[in-house]
N, CA and C of each residue as an Amber inpcrd file, in Angstrom:
protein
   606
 -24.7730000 -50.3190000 119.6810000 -24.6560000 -51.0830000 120.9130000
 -23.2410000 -51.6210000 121.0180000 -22.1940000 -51.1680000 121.7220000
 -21.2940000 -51.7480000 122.0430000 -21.1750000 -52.4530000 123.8400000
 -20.3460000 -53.6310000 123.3040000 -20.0730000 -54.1680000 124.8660000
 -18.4840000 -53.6290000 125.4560000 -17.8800000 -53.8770000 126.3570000
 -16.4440000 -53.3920000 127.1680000 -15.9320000 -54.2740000 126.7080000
 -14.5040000 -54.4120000 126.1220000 -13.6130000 -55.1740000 125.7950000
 -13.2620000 -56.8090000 126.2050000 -13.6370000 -56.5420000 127.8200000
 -13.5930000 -57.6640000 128.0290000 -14.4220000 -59.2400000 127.5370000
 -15.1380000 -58.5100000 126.9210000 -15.6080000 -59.4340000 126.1630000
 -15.8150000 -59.9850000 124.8190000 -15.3530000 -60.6640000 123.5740000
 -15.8540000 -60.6310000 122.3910000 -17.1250000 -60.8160000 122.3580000
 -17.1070000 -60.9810000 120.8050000 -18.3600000 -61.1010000 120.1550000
 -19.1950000 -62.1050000 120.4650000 -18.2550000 -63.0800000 119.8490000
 -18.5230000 -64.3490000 120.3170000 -18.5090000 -64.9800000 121.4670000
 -18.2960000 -64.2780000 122.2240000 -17.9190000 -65.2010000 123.8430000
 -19.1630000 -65.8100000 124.3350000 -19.7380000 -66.3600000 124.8670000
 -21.1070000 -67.2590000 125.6620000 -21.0630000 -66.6040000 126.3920000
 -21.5290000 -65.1590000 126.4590000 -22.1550000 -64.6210000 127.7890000
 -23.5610000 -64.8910000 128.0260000 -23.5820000 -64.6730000 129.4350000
 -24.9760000 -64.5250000 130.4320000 -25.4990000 -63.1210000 130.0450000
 -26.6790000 -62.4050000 129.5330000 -26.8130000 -61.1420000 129.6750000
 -28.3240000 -61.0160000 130.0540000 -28.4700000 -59.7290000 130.9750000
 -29.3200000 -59.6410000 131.1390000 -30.1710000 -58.6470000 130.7630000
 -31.3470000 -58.5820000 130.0080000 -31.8090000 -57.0480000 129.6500000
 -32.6170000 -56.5950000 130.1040000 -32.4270000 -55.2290000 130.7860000
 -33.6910000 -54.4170000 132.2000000 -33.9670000 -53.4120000 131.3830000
 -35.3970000 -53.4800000 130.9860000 -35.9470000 -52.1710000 130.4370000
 -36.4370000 -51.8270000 131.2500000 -37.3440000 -49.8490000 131.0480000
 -38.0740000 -49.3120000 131.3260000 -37.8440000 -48.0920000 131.4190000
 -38.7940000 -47.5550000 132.0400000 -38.4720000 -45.7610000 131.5220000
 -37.2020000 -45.1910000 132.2650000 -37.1880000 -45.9180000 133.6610000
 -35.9510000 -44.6290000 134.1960000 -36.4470000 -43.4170000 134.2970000
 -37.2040000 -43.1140000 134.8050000 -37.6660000 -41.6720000 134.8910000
 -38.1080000 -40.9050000 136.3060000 -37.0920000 -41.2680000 136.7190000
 -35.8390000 -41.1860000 137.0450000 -35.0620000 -43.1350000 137.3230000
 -33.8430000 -43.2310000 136.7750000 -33.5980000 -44.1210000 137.1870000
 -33.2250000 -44.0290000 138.8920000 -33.0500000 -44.6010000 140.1390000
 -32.9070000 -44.8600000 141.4680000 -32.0950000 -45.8820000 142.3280000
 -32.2180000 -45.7840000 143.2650000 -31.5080000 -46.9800000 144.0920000
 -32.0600000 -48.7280000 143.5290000 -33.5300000 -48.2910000 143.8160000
 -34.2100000 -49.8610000 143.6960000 -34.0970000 -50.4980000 141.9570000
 -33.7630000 -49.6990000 141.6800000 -33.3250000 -50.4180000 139.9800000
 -31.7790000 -50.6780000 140.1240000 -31.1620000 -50.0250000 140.3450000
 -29.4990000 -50.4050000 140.9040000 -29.3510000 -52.0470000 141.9600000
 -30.2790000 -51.8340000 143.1270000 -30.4730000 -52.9000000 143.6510000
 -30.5650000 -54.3010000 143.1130000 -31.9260000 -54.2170000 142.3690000
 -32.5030000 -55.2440000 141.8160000 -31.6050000 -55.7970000 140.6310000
 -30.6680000 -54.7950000 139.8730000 -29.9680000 -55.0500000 138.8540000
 -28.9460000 -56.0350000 139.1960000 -28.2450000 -55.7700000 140.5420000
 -27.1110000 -56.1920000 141.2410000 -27.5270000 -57.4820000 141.8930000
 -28.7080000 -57.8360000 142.4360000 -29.6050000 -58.8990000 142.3440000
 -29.0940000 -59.8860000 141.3250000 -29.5250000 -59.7380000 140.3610000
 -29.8470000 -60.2230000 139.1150000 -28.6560000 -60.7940000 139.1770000
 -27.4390000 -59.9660000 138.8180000 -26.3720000 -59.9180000 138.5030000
 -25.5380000 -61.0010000 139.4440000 -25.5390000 -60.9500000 140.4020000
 -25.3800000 -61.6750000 141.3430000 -25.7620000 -63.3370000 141.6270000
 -27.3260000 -63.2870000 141.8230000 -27.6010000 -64.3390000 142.0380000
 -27.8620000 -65.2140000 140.8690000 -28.4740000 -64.7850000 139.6030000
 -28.7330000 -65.5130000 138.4680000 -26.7790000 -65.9820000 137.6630000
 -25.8590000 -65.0160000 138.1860000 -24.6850000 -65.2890000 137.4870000
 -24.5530000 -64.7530000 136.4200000 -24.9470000 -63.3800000 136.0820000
 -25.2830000 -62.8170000 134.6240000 -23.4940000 -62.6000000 134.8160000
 -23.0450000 -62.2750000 133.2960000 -22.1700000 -61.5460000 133.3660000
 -21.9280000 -59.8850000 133.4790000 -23.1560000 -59.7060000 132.7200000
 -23.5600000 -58.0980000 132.2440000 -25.3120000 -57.8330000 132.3590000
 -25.2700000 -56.7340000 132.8240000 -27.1720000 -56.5400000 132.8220000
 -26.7950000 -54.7600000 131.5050000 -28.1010000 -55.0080000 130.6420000
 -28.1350000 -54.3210000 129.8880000 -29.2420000 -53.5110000 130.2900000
 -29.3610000 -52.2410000 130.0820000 -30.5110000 -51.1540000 130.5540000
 -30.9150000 -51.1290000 129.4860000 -31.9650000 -50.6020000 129.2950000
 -32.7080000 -50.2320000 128.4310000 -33.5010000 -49.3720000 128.1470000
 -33.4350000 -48.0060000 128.1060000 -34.2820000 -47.2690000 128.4480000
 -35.2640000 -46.7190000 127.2960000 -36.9040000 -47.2940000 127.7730000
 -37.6590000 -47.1910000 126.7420000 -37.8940000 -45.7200000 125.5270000
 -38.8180000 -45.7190000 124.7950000 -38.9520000 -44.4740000 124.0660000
 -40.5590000 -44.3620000 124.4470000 -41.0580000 -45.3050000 124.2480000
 -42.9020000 -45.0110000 124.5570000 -43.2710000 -46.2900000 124.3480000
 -43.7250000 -46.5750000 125.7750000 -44.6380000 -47.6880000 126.1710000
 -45.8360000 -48.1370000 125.2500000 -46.1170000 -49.1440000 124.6100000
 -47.3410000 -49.3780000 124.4020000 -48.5200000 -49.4650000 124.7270000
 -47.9510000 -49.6240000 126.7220000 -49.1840000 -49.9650000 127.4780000
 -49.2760000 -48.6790000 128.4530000 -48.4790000 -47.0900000 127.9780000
 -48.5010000 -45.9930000 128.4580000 -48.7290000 -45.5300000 127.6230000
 -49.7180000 -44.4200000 128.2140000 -50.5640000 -43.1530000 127.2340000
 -49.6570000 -42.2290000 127.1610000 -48.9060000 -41.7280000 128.6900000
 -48.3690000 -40.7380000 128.3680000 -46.6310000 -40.8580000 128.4280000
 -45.7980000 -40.3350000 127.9600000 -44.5220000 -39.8500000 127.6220000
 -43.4840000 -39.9360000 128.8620000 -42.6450000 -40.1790000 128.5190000
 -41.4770000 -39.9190000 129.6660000 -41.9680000 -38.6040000 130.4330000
 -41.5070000 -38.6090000 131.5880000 -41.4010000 -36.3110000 132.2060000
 -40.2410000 -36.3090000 131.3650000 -39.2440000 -36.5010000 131.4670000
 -38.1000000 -36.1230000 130.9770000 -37.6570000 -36.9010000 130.0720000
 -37.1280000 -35.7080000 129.3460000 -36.3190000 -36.3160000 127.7740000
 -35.5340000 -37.3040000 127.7580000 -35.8730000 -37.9380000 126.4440000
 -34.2990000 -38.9920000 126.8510000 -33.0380000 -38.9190000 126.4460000
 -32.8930000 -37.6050000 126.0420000 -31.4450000 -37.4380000 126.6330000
 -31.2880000 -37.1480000 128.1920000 -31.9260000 -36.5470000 128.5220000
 -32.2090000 -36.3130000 130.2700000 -32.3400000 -37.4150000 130.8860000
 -32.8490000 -38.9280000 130.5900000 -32.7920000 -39.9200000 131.1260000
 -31.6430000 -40.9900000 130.9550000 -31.1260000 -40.4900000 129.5910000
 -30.0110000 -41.1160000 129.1060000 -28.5820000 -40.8030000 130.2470000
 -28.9880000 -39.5510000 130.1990000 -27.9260000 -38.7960000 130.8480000
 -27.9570000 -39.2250000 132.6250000 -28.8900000 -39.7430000 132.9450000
 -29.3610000 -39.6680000 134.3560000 -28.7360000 -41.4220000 134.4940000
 -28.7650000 -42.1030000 133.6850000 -28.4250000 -43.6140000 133.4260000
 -26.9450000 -43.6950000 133.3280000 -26.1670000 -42.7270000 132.4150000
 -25.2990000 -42.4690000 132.4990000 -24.2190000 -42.2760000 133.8220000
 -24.4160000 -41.4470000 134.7530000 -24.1060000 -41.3120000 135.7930000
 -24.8250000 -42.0020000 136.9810000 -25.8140000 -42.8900000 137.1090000
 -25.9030000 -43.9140000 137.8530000 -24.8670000 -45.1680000 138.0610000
 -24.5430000 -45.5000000 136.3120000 -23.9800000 -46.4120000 136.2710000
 -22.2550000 -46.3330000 135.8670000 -22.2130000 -45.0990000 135.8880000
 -20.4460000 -44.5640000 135.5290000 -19.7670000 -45.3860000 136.4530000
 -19.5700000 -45.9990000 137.3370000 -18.5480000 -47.0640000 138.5490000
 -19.0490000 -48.3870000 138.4460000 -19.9600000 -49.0760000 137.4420000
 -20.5630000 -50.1540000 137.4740000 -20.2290000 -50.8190000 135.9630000
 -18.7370000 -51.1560000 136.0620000 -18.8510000 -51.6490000 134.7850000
 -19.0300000 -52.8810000 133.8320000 -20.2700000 -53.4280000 135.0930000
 -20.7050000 -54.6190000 134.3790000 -22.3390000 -54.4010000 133.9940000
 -22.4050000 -53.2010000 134.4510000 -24.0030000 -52.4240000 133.7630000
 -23.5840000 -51.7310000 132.6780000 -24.0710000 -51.9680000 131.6910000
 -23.9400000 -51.3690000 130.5570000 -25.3400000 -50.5820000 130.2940000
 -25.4170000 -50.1360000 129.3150000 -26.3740000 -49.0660000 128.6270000
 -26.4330000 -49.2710000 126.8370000 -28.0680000 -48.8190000 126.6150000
 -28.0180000 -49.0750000 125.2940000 -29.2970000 -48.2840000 124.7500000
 -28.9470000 -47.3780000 123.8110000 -30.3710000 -46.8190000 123.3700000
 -30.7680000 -47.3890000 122.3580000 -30.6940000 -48.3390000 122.1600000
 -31.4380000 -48.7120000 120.7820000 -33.2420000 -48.8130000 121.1260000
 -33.9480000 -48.5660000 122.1010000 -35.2950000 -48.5150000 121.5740000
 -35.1930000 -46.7060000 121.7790000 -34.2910000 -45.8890000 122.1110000
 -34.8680000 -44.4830000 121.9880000 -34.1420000 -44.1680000 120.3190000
 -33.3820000 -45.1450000 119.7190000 -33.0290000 -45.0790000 118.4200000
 -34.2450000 -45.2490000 116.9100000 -34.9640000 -46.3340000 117.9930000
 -36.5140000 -46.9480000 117.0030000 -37.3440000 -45.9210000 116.9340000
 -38.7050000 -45.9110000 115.9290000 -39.5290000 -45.1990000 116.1800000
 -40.4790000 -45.7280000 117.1420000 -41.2060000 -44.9900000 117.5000000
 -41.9090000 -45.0270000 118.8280000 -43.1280000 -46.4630000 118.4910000
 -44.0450000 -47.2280000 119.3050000 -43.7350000 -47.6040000 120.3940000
 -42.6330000 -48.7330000 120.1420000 -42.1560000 -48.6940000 121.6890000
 -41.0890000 -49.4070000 121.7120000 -41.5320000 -51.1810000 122.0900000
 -41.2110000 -52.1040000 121.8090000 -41.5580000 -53.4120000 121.5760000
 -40.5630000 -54.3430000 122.1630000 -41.1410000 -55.1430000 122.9090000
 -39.9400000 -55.7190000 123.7400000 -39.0160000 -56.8320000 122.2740000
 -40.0210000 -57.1340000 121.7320000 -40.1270000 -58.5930000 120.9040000
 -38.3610000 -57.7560000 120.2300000 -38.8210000 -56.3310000 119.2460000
 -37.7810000 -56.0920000 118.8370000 -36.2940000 -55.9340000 119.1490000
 -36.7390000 -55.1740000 120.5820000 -35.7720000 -55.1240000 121.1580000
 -34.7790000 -56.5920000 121.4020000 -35.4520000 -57.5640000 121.6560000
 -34.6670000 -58.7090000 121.8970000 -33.8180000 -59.1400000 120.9590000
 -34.5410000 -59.0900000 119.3750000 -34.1820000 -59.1250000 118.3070000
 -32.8480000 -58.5900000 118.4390000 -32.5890000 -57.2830000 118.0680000
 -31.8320000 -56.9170000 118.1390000 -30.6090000 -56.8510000 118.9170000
 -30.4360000 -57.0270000 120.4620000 -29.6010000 -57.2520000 121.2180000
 -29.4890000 -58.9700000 120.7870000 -30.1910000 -59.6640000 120.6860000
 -29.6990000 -61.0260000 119.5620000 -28.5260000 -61.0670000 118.4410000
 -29.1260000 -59.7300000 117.7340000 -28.1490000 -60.1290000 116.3410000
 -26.5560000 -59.0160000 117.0760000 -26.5340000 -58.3550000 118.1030000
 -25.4790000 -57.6260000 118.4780000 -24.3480000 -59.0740000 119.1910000
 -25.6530000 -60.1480000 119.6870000 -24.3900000 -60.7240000 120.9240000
 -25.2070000 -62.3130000 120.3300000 -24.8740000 -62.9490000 119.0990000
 -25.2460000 -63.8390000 118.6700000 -25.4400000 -65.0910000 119.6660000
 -24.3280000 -65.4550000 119.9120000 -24.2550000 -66.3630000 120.9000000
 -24.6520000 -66.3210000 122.5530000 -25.1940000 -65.1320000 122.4080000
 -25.3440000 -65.0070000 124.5720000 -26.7820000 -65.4960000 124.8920000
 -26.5260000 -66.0910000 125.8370000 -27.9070000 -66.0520000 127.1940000
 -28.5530000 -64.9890000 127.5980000 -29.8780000 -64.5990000 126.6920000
 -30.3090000 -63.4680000 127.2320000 -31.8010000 -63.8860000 128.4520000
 -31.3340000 -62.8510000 129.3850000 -31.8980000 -62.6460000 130.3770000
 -33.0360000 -61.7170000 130.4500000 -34.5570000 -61.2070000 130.6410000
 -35.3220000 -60.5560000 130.1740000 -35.9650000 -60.4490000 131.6170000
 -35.4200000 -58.9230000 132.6130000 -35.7080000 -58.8410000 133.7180000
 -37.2060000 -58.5200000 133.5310000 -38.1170000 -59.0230000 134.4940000
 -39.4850000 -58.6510000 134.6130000 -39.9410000 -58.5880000 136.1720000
 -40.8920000 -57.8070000 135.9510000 -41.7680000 -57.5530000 137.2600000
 -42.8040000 -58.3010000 137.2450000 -43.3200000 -58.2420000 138.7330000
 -44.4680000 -59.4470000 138.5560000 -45.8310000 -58.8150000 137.6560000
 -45.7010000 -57.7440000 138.1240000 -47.2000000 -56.7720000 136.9580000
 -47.0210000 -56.8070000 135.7680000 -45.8530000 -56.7290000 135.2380000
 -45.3980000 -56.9060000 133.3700000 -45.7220000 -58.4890000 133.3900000
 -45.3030000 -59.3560000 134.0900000 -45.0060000 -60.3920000 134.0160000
 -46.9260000 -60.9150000 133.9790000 -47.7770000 -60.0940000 134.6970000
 -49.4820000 -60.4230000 134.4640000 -49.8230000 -60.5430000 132.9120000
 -49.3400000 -59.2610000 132.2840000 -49.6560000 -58.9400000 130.6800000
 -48.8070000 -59.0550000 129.7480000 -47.7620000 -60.4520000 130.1070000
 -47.2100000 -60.6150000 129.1460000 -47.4790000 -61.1580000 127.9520000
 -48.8490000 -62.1400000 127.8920000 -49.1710000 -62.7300000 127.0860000
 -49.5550000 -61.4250000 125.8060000 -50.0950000 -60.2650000 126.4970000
 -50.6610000 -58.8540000 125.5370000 -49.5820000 -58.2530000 124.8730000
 -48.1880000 -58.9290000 125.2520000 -46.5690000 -58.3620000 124.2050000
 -46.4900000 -58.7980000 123.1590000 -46.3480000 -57.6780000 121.9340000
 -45.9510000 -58.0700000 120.8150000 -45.5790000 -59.7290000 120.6410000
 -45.8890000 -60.4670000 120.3420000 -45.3360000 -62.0190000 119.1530000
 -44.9060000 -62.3840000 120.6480000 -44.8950000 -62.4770000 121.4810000
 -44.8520000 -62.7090000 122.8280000 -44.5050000 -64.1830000 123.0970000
 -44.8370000 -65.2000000 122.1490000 -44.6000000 -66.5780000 122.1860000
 -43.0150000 -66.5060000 121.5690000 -42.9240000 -65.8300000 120.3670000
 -41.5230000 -65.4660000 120.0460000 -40.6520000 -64.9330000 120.3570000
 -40.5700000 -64.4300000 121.7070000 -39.9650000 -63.5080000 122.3460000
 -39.8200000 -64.0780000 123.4960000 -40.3360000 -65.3980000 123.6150000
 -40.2830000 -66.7730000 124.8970000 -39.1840000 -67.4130000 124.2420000
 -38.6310000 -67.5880000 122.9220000 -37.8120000 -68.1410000 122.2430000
 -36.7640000 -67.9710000 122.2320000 -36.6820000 -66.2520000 122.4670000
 -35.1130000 -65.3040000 122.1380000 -34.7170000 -65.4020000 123.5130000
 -35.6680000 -65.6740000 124.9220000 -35.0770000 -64.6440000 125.6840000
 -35.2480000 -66.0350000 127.1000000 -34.9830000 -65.8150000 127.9020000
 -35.6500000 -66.3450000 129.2550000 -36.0100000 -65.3970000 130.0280000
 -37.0560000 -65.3330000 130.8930000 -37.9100000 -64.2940000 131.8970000
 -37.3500000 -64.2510000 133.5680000 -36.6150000 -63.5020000 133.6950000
 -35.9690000 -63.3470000 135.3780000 -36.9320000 -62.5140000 136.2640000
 -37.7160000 -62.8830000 136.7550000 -38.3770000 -62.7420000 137.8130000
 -38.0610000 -61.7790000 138.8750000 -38.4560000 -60.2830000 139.0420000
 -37.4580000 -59.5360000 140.2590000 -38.8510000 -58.8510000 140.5920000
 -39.3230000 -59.4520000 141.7760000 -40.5110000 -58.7510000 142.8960000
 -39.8000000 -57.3320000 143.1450000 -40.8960000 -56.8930000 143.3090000
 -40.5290000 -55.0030000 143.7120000 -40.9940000 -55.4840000 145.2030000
 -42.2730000 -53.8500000 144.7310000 -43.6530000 -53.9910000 146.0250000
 -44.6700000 -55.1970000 146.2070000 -44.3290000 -55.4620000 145.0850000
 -46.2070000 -56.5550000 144.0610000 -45.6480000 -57.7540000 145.3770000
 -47.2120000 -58.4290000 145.0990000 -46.6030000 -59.9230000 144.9160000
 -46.2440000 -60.6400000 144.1570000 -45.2160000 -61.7760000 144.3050000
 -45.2790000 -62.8220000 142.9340000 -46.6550000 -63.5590000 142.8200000
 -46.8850000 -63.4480000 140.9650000 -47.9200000 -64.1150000 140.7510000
 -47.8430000 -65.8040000 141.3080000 -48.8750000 -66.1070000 141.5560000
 -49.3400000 -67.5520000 141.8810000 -49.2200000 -68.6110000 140.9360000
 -49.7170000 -68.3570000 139.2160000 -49.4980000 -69.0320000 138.0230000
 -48.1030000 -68.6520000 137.6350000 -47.3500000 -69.5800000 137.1870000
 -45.8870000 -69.3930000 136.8530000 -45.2210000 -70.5240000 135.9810000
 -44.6410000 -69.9120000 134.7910000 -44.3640000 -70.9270000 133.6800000
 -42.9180000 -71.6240000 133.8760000 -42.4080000 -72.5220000 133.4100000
 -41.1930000 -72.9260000 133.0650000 -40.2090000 -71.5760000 132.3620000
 -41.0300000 -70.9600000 131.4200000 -39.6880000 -70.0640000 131.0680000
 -39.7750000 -68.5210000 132.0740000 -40.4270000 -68.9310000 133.0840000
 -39.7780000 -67.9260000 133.9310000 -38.8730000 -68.2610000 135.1330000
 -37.7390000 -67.5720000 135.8470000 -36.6640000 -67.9460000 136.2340000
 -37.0170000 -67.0160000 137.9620000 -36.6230000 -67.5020000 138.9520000
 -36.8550000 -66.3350000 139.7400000 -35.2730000 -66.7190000 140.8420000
 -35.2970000 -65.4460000 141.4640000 -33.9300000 -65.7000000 142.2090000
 -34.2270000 -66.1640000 143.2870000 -33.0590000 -66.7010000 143.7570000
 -32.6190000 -67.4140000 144.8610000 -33.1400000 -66.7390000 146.4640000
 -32.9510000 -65.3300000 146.0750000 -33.2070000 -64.5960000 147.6310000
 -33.8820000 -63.2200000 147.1390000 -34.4520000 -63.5800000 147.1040000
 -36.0320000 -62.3150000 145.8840000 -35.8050000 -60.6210000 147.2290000
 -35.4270000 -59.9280000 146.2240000 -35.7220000 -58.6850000 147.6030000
 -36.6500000 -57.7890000 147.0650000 -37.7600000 -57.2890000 148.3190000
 -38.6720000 -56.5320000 147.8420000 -38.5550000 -55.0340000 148.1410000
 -38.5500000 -54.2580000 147.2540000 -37.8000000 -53.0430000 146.8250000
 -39.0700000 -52.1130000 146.6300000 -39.3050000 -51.3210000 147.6740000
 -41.0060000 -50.1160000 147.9790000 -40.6550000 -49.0470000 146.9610000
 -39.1470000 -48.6680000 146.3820000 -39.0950000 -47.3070000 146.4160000
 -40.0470000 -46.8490000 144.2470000 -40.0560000 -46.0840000 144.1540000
 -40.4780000 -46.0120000 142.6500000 -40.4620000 -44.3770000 142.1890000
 -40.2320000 -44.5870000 140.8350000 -40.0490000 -43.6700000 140.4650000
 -41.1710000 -42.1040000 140.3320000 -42.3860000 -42.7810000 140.6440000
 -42.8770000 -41.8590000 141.0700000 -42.9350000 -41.3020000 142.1540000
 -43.0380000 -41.9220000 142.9610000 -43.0260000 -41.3750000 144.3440000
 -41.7220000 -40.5640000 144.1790000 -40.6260000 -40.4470000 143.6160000
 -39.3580000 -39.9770000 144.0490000 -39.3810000 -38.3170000 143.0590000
 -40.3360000 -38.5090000 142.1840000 -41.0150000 -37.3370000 141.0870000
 -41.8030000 -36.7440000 142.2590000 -42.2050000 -37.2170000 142.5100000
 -44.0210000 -36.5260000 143.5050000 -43.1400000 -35.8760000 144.8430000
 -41.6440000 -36.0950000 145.2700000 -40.6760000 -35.5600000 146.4450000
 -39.8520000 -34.4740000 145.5440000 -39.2960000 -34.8080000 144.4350000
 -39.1080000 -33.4250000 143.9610000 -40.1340000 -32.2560000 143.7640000
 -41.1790000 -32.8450000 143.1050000 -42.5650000 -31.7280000 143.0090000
 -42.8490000 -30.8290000 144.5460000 -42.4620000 -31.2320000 145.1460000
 -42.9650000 -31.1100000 146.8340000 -41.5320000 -30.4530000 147.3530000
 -40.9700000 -30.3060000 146.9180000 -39.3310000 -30.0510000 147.4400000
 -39.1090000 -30.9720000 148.1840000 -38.9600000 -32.1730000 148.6210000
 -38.7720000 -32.9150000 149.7200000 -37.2700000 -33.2940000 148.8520000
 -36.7040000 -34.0710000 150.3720000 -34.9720000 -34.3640000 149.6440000
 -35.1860000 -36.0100000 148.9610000 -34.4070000 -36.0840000 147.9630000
 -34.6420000 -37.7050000 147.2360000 -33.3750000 -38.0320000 147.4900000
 -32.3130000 -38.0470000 148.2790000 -30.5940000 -38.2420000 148.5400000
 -31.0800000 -40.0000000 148.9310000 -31.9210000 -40.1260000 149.3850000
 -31.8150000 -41.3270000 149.9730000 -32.7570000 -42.1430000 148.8780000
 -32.8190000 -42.0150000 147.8830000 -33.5610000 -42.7200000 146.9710000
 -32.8470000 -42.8240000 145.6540000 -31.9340000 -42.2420000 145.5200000
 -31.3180000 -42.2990000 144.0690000 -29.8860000 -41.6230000 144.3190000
 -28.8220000 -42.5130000 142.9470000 -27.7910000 -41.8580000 143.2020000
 -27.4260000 -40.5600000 144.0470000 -26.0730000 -40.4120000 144.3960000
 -25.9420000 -38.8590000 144.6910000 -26.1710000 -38.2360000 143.1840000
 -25.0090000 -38.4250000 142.1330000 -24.8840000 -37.5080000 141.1560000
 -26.0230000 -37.6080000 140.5810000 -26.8540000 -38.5490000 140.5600000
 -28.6090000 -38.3370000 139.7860000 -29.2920000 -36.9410000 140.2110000
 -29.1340000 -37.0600000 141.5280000 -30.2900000 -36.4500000 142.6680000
 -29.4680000 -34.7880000 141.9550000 -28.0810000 -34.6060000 142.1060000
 -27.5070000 -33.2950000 141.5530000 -27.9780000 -32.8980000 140.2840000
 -27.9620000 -34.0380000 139.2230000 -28.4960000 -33.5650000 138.0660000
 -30.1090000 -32.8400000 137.9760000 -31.1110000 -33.8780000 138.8610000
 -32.3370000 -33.7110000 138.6800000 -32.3770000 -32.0040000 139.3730000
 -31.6330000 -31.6840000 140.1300000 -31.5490000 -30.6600000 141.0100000
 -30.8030000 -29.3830000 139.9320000 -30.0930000 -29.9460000 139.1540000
 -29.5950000 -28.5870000 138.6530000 -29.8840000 -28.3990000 137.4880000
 -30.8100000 -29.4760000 136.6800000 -31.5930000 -28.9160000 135.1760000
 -33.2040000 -28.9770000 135.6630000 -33.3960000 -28.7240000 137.2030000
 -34.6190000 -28.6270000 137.5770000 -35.8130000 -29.0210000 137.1030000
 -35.4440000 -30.7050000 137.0530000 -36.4860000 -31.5450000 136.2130000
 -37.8990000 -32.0320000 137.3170000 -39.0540000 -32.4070000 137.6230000
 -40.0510000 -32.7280000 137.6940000 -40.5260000 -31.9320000 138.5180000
 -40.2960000 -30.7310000 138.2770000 -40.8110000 -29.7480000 139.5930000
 -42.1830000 -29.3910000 139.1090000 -42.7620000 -29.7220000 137.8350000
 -43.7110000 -29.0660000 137.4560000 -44.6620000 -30.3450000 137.3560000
């Protein structure tokens, strides 16, 4: 895990960490990131792109180098989004608790930020050591489609001007399967990649 120069080790950063599969990463994760980034005052939002869900049966569609690679060129002009494989580095399933851990002992001193949805945000209590992972991290609040839940704790944080974001990664799988065009749902250079290693057509 490295950070961009501009920052040491030690510096008191704001960071924020956005997991999930990326499969395909899209506009509405770019959005919501820039959100974050924005209104909470992060300095840096960290991606995260999982290896295998605990609370998913089945597997990425695409590899994660294929998702790595797809993250890669989303965020190539964004250089306050960073990237980090350390849960496709772990063995499988991937654990938020650890993950925090670890981006802990990389950036000792920072404010970590722990983007959530309101549906993760239902079953969070069912996360690994989950009370300990209230300790490492604070919970940023970013509505998609859902609603925000009604019960809501102190260590969750929500933004200032919440935007609700329809698009998802399946639906944008289920328009490649179909040939339909995804230009308006995800990067350009994503949409080229998914198009020229002819990923979710099946």
């Amino acid at each position: 895990m490295k950070e961009p120069a501009l920052f040491t080790r030690n510096r008191r950063l704001r960071l924020g960490i956005y997991g999930g599969t990326f499969d395909p990463v899209h506009t509405g994760h770019l959005l919501l990131a820039r959100d974050a980034l924005e209104q909470a005052r992060l300095d840096a939002v960290l991606f995260v792109p999982c290896g295998q869900s605990p609370f998913k049966a089945h597997k990425p569609r695409a590899t994660d180098v294929q998702r790595v690679a797809l993250l890669r060129l989303a965020l190539k002009n964004e250089p306050r989004f960073w990237l980090t494989r350390c849960e496709l580095d772990r063995p499988a399933p991937s654990f938020a608790y650890d993950t925090a851990v670890e981006i802990r002992e990389a950036y000792p001193r920072a404010q970590l930020f722990w983007l959530i949805g309101a549906d993760q945000l239902a079953d969070l209590d069912k996360w690994r050591r989950a009370d300990a992972l209230r300790r490492l991290v604070k919970f940023l609040l970013l509505p998609r489609g859902e609603v925000p839940p009604k019960k809501r704790t102190t260590t969750v944080l929500s933004l200032p001007q919440p935007r609700r974001i329809d698009i998802s990664a399946t639906e944008i799988r289920h328009r490649v399967k179909s040939r339909l065009p995804i230009d308006h749902l995800v990067p350009t250079p994503v949409a080229a990649y998914i198009k020229r290693h002819g990923l979710y057509l099946s």
